[in-house]
C-alpha positions in Angstrom: 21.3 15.1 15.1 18.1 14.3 16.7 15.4 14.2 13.8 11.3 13.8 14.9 10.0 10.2 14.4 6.2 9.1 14.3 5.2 5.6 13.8 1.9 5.6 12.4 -0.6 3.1 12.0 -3.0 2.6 8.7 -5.9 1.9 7.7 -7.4 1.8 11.2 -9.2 3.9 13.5 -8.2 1.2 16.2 -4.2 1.5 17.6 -2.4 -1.5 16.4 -4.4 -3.4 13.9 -3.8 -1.6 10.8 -0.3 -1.0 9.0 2.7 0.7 10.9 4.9 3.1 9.1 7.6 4.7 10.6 8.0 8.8 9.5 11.3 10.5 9.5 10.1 13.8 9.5 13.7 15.8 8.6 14.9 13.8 6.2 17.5 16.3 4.8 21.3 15.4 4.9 20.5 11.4 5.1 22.2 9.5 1.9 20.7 6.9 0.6 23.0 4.4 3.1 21.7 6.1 6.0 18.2 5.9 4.9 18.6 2.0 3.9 20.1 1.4 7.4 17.0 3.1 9.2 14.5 1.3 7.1 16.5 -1.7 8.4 16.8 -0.8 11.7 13.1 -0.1 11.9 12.5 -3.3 10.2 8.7 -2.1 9.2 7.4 -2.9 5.5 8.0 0.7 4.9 9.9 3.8 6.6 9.4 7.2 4.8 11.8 10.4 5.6 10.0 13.8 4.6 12.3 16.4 2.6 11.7 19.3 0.8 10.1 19.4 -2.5 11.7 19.4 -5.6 8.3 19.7 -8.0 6.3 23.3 -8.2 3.2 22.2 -6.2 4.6 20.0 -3.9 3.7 20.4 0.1 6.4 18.2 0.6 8.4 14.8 -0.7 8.8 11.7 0.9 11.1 8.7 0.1 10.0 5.6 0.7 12.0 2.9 2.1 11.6 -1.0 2.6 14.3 -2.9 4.6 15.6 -4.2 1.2 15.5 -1.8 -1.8 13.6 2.3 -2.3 9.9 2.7 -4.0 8.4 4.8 -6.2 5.3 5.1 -4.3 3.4 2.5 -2.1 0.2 3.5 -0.6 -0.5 3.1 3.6 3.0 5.2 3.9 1.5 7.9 1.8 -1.3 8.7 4.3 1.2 7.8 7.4 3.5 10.5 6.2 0.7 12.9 5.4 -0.9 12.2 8.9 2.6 13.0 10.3 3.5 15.5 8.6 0.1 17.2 8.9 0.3 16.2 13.0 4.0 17.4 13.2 2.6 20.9 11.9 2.9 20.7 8.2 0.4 23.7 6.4 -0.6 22.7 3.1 -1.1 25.1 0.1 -4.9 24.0 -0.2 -6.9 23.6 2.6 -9.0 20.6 1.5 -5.8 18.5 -0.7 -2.1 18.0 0.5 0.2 17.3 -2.5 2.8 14.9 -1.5 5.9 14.8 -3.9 7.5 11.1 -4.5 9.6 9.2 -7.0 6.3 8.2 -8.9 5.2 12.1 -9.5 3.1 14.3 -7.5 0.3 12.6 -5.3 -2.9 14.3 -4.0 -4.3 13.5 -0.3 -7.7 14.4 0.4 -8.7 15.1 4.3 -12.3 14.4 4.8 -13.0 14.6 8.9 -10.6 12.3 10.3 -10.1 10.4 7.1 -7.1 10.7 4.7 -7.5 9.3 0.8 -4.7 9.3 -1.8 -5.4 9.8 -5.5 -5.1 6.1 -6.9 -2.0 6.8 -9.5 -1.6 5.3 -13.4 -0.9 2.2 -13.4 2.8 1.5 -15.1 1.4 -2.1 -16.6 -1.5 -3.5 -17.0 -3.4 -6.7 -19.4 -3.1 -10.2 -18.9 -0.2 -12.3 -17.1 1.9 -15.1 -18.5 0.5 -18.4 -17.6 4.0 -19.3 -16.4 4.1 -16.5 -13.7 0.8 -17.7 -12.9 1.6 -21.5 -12.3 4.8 -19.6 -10.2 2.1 -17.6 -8.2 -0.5 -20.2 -7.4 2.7 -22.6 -6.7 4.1 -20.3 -4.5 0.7 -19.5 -2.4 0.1 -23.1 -2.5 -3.4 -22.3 -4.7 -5.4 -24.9 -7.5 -4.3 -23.0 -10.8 -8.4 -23.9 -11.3 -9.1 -21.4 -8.4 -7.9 -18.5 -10.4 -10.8 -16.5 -12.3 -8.3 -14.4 -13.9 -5.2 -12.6 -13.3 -4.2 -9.1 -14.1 -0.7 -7.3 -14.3 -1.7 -4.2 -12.1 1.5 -2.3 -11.3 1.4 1.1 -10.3 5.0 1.4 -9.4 5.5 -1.6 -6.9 5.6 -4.7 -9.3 1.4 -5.8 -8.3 0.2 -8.9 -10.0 -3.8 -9.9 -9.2 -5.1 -13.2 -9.0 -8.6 -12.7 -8.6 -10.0 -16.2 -6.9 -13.0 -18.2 -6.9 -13.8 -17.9 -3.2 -13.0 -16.2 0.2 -12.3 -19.5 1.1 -9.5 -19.5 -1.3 -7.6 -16.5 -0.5 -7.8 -17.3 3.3 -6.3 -20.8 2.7 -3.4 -19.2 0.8 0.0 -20.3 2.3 2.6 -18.5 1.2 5.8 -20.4 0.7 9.7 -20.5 -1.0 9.9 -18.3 -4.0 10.3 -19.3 -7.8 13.1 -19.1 -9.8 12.7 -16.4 -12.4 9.2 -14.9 -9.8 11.9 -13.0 -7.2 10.7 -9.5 -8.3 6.9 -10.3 -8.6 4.0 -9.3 -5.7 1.3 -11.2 -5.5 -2.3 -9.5 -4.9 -4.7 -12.2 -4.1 -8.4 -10.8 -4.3 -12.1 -12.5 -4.0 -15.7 -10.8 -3.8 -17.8 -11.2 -1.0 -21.4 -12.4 -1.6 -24.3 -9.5 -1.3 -25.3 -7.7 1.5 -21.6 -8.5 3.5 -20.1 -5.9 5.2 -17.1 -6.1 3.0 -17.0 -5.9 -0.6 -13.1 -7.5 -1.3 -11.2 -9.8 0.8 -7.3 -8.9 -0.5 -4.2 -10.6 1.2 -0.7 -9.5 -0.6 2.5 -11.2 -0.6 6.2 -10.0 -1.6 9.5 -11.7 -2.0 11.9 -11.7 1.2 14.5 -13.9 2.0 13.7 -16.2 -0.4 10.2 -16.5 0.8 7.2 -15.0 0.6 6.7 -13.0 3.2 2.5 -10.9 4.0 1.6 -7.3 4.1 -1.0 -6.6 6.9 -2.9 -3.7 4.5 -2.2 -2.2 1.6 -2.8 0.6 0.2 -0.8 0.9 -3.8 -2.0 -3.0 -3.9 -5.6 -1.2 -3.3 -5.5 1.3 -5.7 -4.3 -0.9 -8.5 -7.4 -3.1 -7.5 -9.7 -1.0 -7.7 -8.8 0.5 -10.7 -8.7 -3.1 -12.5 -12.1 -4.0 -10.6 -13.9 -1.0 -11.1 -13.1 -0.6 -15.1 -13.7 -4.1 -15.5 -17.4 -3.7 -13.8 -16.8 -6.1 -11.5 -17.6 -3.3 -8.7 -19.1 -0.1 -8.2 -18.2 2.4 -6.4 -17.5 3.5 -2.8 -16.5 0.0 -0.8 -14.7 -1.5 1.6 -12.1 -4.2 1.3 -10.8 -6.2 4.0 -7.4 -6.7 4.5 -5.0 -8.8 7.2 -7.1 -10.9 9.1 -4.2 -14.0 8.3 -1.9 -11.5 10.2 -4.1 -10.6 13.1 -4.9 -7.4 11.4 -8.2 -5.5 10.6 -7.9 -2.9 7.7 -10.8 -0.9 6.2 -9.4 -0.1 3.0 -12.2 2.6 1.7 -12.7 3.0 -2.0 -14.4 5.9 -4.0 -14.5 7.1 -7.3 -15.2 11.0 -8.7 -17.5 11.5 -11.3 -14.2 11.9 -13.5 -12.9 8.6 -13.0 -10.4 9.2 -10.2 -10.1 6.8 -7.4 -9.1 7.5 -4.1 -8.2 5.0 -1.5 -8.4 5.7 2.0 -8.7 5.1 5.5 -7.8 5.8 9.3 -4.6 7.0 10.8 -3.6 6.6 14.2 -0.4 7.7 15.9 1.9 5.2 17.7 4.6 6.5 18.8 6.4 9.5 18.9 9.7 10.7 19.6 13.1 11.3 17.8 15.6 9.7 16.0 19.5 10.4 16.6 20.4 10.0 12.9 
């Protein structure tokens, strides 16, 4: 069965800088084998397949799937699969807000002109992390435990712990490297302010396990939202900027950040279509 494919590029308004997803856009009648062996195939951090919604609502609901294991929600394939679906000829119930269904609960994307912005969901787990997880971190990264201002869990679905650093310096010199014992389900957000008047308000690089290493994420976007969330409540920031992600990579993500007048955040940026064709699945 030939199924429509787009591979989508995030956070970008520039081809091939930003974060690819790869969209299955008929979904239905894939297991959860066949879906695993795509998102292996593909071998992108993320591949989402579009099927119908389950949740009154919903415009539509995606699954979201690395090459190793499914996730509740992560961000830059959010607005991938909304640019897709929305490109492929999706027609949303509200002009102005599509409502994606996923395994974390119902999602709002906001269009504004080109832009797309998901609605930064509750974080899971939050406070302060265990100073042994943080030794495993800054081991892992290759980091001065003394470089760490403080550290944050700040899971909203994917398993995000923030070290928020003492320099820009310090989160480009991060090298990422074998992972702990008793670390192998923890992601490491590394985050630093820029001084005044930069272009940029955040630096953020983000790390997961793989293969018994750590391997980097170009841009992302759930690592984003839970940042923002923690940085903004704290007072550490205000209110719309931009963070900087994947320059270590060869990347250049614009992640943009805003916040309503009731408290929700949105996260978002451009999305530019790759490729398309179809899948024989």
């Amino acid at each position: 069965m030939l199924r429509p494919l787009r591979q989508i590029d995030v956070f970008t308004d520039v081809p091939f800088v930003g974060n690819p997803v790869a969209v299955v856009l008929d979904g239905e009648g894939l297991d959860d084998d066949a879906m695993g062996r795509i998102a292996r195939w593909t071998n992108l951090s993320e591949t989402t397949f579009v099927v119908a919604p389950t949740q009154d609502g919903a415009d539509y609901r995606v699954r979201i799937f690395t090459p190793v294991d499914e996730l509740p929600f992560a961000g830059h394939p959010t607005l991938g699969t909304c640019h897709a679906w929305l490109e492929h000829g999706g027609v949303p119930r509200a002009d102005d807000v599509v409502v994606q269904e996923c395994a974390a609960g119902l999602v709002a994307v906001r269009r504004s002109g080109a832009r797309l912005a998901f609605a930064a969901p509750p974080l899971v787990r939050s406070g302060p992390v265990d100073d042994d997880l943080v030794a495993a971190a800054t081991a892992m990264l290759g980091l001065d435990r003394a470089a760490v201002v403080e550290a944050a869990w700040v899971d909203n679905g994917p398993g995000w712990v923030a070290l928020l650093l003492d320099s820009l310096d310090r989160v480009h010199g991060a090298r990422p490297g074998p992972v702990t014992a008793g670390a192998e389900g923890v992601k490491i957000g590394l985050v630093a302010t820029t001084p005044p008047g930069h272009e940029h308000a955040i630096e953020v690089r983000a790390f997961f396990p793989k293969d018994g290493m750590l391997a980097e994420d170009p841009v992302t976007g759930s690592l984003n939202a839970s940042l923002a969330q923690w940085l903004l409540g704290s007072g550490r920031l205000a209110a719309p900027y931009v963070a900087h992600q994947g320059a270590a990579l060869g990347r250049a993500g614009r992640v943009h950040v805003s916040q309503d007048a009731d408290g929700t955040v949105w996260i978002g940026g451009g999305t530019v279509t790759c490729i398309v064709g179809e899948l024989d699945a």
